[in-house]
C-alpha positions as CSV (number, residue, x, y, z in Angstrom):
1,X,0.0,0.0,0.0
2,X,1.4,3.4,-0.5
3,X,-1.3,5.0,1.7
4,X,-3.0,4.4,4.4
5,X,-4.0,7.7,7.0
6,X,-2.7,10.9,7.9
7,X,-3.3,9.6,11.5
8,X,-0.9,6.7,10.8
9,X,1.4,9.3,9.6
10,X,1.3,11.6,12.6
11,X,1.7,8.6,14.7
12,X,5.2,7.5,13.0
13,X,6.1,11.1,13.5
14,X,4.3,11.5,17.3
15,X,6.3,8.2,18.3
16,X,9.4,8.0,16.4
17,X,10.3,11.5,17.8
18,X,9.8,10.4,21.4
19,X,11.2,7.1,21.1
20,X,14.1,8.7,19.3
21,X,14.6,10.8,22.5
22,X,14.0,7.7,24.4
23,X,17.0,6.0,22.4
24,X,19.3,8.5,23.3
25,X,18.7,8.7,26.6
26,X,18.8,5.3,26.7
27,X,22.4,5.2,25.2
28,X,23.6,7.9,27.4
29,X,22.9,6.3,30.8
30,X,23.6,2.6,28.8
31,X,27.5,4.5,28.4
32,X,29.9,4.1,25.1
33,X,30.0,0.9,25.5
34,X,26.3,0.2,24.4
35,X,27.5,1.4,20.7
36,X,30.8,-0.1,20.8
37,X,32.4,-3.5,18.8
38,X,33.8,-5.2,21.7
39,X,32.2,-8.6,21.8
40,X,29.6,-10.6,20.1
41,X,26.8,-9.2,23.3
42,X,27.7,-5.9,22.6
43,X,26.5,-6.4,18.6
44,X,23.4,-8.5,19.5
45,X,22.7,-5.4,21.8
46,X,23.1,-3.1,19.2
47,X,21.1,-4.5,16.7
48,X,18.1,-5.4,19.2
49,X,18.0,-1.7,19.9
50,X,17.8,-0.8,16.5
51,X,15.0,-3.7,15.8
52,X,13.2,-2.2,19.1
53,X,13.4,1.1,17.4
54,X,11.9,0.0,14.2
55,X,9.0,-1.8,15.9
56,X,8.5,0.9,18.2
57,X,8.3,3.3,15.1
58,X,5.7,1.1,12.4
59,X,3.9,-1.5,14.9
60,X,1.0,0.4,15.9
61,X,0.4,-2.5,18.2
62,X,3.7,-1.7,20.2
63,X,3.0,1.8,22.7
64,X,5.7,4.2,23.3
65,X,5.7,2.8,27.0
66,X,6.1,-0.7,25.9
67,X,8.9,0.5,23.6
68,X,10.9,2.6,26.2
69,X,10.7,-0.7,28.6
70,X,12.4,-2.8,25.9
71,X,15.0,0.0,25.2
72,X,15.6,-0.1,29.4
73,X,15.4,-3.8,29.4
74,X,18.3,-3.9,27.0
75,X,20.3,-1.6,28.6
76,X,19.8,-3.1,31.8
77,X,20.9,-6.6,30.2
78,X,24.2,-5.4,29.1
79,X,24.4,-3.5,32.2
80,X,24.1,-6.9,34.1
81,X,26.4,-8.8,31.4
82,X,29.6,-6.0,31.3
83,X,29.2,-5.9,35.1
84,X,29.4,-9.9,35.7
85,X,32.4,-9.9,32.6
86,X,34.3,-7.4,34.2
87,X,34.0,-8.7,38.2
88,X,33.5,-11.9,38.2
89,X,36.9,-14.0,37.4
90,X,35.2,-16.7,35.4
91,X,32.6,-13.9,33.3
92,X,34.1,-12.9,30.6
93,X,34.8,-16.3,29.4
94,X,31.0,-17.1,29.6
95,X,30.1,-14.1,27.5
96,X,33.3,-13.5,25.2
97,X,35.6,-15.9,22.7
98,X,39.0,-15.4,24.4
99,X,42.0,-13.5,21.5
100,X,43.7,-16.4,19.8
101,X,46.6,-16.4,18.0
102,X,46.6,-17.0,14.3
103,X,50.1,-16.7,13.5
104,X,53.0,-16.7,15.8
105,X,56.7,-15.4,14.7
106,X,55.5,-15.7,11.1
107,X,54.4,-19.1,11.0
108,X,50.6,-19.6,10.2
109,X,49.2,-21.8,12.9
110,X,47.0,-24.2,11.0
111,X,45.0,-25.4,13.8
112,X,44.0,-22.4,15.2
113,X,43.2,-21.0,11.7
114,X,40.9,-23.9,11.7
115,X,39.2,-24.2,14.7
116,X,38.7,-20.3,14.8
117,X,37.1,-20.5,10.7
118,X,40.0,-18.0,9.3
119,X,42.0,-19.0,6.2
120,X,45.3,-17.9,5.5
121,X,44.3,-15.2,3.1
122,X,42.2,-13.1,5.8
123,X,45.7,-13.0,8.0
124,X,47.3,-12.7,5.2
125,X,45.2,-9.6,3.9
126,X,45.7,-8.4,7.7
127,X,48.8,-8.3,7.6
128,X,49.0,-6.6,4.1
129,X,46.8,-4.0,5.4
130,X,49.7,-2.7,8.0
131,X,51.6,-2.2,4.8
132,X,53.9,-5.5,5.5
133,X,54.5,-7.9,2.5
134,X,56.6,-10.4,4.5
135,X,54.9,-12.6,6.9
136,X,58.7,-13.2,8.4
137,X,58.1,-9.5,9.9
138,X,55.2,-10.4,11.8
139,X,55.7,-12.0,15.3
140,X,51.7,-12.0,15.9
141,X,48.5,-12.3,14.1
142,X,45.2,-11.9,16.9
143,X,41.5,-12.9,16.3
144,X,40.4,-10.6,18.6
145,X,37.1,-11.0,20.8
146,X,35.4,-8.7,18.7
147,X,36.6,-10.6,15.4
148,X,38.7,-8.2,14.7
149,X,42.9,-8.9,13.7
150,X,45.3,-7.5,15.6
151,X,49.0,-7.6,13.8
152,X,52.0,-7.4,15.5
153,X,55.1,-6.6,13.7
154,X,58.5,-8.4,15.2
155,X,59.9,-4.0,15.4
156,X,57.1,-3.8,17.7
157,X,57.0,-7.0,19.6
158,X,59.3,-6.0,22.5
159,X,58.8,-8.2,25.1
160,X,55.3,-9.9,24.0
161,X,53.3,-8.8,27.1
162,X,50.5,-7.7,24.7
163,X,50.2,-11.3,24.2
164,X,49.2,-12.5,27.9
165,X,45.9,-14.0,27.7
166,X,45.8,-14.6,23.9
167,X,45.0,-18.8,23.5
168,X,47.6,-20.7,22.2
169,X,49.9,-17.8,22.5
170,X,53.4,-19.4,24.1
């Protein structure tokens, strides 16, 4: 349909502005993190707020109030998730893939490439992207929690502490 009522209309308008307002708000008390790339959570947050959004803006069936509650309620979740990953000794592990490494002193590790689901041409795009053309220079490749690749060049390597807490990393 192209067309249904102005009062439809001014309803997209009437609510989207407030739950717009209600989003930001939202955000701000939710802090940067709500918005950031850091783990898988964070992303499934993200794009639940955006799908809460949209429903809250077309779904006539869905109230402003109902909306704002599933905005908090999403909020509060990674509230409760970033607090129990970032106190609790064993949360993090529960909620986030730990950093592996993918290539150690310029050797691909085939395992990890495997179990992980990376081939050699992602690492070795990586580590083109750093401007390197020589594997041999590279003392680290990282799939990072967020999916992400970290390179580390053997120049910057230094004493490898970076490295403490990355799986398989020796």
């Amino acid at each position: 349909m192209w067309f249904d009522s102005w009062s439809d209309i001014a309803r997209v308008l009437a609510v989207g502005a407030a739950a717009y307002v209600t989003v930001v708000v939202v955000l701000r008390l939710a802090g940067r993190r709500a918005l950031s790339k850091l783990n898988a959570f964070d992303w499934v947050i993200s794009v639940a707020l955006g799908s809460t959004l949209a429903t809250i803006l077309l779904s006539s069936d869905v109230s402003w109030a109902e909306g704002a509650t599933a905005l908090a309620l999403l909020a509060g979740l990674q509230f409760v998730v970033t607090w129990t990953t970032t106190r609790l000794p064993d949360g993090r592990s529960v909620i986030t893939a730990p950093p592996t490494l993918l290539l150690n002193d310029g050797r691909l590790l085939p395992d990890a490439l495997r179990a992980q689901r990376v081939t050699d041409d992602e690492v070795r795009q990586a580590v083109r992207a750093t401007g390197s053309g020589d594997l041999g220079d590279i003392a680290a490749v990282v799939l990072e929690s967020d999916g992400s690749l970290s390179v580390i060049t053997a120049a910057q390597a230094g004493n490898r502490s970076a490295l403490e807490g990355v799986h398989r990393a020796s």
